[in-house]
C-alpha positions as CSV (number, residue, x, y, z in Angstrom):
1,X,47.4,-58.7,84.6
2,X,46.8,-55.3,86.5
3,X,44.3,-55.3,88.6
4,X,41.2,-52.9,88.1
5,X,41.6,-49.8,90.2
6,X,39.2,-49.0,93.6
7,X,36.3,-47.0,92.6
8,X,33.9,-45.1,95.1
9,X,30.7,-43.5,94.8
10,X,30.0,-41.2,97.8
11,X,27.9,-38.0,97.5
12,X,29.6,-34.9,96.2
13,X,30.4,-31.7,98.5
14,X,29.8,-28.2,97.4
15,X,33.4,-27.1,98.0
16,X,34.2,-29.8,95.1
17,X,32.2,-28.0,92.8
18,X,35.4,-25.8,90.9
19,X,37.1,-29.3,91.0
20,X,33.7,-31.2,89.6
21,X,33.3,-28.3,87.0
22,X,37.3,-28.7,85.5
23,X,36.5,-32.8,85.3
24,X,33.7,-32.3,83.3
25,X,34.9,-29.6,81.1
26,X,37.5,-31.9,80.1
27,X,35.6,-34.7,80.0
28,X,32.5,-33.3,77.9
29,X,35.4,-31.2,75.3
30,X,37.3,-34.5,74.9
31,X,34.0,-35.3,72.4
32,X,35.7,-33.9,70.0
33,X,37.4,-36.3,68.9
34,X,33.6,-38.5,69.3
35,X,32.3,-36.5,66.6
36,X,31.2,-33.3,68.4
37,X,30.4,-30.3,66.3
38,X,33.0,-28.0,68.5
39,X,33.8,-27.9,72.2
40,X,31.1,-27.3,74.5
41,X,28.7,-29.7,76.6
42,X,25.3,-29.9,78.4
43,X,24.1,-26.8,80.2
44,X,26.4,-26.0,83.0
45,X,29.5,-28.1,82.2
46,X,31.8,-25.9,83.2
47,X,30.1,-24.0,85.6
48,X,31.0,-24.4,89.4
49,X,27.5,-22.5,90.2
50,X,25.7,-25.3,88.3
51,X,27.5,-27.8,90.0
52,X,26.5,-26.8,93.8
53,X,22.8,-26.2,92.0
54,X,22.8,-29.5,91.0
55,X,24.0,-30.8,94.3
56,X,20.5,-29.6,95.1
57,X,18.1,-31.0,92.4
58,X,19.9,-34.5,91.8
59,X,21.6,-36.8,94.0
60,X,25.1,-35.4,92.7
61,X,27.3,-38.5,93.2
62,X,31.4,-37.8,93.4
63,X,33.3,-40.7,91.5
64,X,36.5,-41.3,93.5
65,X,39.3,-43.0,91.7
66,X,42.2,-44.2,93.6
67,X,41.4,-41.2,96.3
68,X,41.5,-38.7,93.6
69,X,38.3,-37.1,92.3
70,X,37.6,-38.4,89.1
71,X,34.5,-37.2,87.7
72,X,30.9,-37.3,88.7
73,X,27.1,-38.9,88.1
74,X,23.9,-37.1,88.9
75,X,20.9,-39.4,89.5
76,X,17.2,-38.1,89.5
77,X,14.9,-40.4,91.3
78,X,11.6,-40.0,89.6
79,X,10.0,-42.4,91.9
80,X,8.0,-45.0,90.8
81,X,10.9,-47.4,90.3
82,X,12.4,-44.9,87.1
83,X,15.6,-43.3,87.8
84,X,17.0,-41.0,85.6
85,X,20.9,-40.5,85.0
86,X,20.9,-37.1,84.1
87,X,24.5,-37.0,83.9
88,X,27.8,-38.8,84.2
89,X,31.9,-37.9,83.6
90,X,34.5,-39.0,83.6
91,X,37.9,-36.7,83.6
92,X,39.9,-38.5,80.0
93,X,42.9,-40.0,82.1
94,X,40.1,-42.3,83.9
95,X,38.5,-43.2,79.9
96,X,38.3,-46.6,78.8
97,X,39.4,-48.4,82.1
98,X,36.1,-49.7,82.9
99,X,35.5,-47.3,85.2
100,X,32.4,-45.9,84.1
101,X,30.9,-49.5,84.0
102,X,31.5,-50.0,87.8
103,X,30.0,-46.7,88.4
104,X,27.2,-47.5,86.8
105,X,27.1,-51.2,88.5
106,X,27.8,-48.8,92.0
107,X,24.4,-46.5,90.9
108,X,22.6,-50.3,90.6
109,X,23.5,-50.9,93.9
110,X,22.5,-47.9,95.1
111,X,18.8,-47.5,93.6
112,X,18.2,-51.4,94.2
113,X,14.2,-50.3,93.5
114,X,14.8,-48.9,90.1
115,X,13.4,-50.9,87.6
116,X,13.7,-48.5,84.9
117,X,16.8,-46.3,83.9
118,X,16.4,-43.5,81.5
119,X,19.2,-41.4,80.2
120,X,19.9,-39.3,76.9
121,X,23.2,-38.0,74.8
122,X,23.8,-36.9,71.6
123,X,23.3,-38.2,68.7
124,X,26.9,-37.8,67.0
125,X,28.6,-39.3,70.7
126,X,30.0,-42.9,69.3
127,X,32.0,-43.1,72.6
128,X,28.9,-42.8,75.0
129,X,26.7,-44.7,73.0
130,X,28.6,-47.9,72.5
131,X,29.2,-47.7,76.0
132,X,25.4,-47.1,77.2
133,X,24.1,-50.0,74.6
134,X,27.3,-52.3,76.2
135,X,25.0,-51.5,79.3
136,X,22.3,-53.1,78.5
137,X,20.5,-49.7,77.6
138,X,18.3,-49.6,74.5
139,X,17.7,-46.4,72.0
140,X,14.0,-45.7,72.4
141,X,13.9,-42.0,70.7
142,X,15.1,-39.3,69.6
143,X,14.6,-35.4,70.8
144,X,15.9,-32.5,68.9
145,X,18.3,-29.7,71.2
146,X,18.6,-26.1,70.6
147,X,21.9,-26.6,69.8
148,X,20.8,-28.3,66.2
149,X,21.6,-31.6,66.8
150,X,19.3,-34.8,68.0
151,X,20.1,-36.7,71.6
152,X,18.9,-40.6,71.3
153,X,16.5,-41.3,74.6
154,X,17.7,-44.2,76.1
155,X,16.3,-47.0,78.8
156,X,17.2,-50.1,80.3
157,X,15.0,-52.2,82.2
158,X,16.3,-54.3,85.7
159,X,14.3,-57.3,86.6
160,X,13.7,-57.5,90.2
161,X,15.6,-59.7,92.2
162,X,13.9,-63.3,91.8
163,X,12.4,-62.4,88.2
């Protein structure tokens, strides 16, 4: 059995921004074959700019595979005990190898006061939403883009420690 490989979480740098922008162009245009309408992704996808901006909005979080940089999660603290993951890629080599599951078990352990996670994604994206409801994460909406298409609204609850 292989064993699972080493994955960091460690706040992103603006000089990774070109690097954090190529990941997640490939990672958002690999939904093509998940049903997208045509490449593309969320605002700023591709965009090394909007990568160092959201370095400044969001807790921009680098996802480090093996020592290489593998993709990234942006997390926005909404206080209260609701955190909202506003993003999260993975570059397609790094797909389907559990990876994304210990990120998200990394982001738990990082916001050990959130109580309530909220994210969104598109309707048509099978991949991401078998993976968020294999989360625990439960469909609680829809809201309809610009772009023409619906994103389900999505939340999972954490019981504090002790219940």
């Amino acid at each position: 059995m292989s064993r699972e490989p080493e994955v960091v979480l460690r706040r992103a740098r603006e000089d990774e921004a070109e690097t954090l922008a190529a990941a997640s162009t490939r990672a958002f245009d690999s939904d093509l074959a998940e049903g997208a309408p045509g490449p593309g992704g969320p605002p700023g996808y591709g965009s090394p700019v909007w990568q160092r901006e959201a370095m400044g909005w969001g807790r921009y979080y680098a996802v480090v595979v093996e020592g290489q940089l593998a993709g990234g999660a942006i997390v926005v603290d909404k206080g209260g005990g609701h955190c909202h993951l506003a993003r999260i890629f993975l570059d397609p080599p790094w797909h389907r190898r559990g990876i994304g599951r210990r990120v998200v078990a990394l982001l738990d352990e990082t916001y050990p006061h959130a109580r309530r996670w909220t994210l969104d994604t598109p309707v048509w994206n099978r991949r991401t939403r078998a993976f968020y409801e294999a989360l625990g994460f439960v469909d609680v909406g829809r809201l309809p883009t610009s772009a023409g298409f619906e994103l389900v609204l999505y939340e999972r609850r954490v019981e504090s420690p002790g219940g």
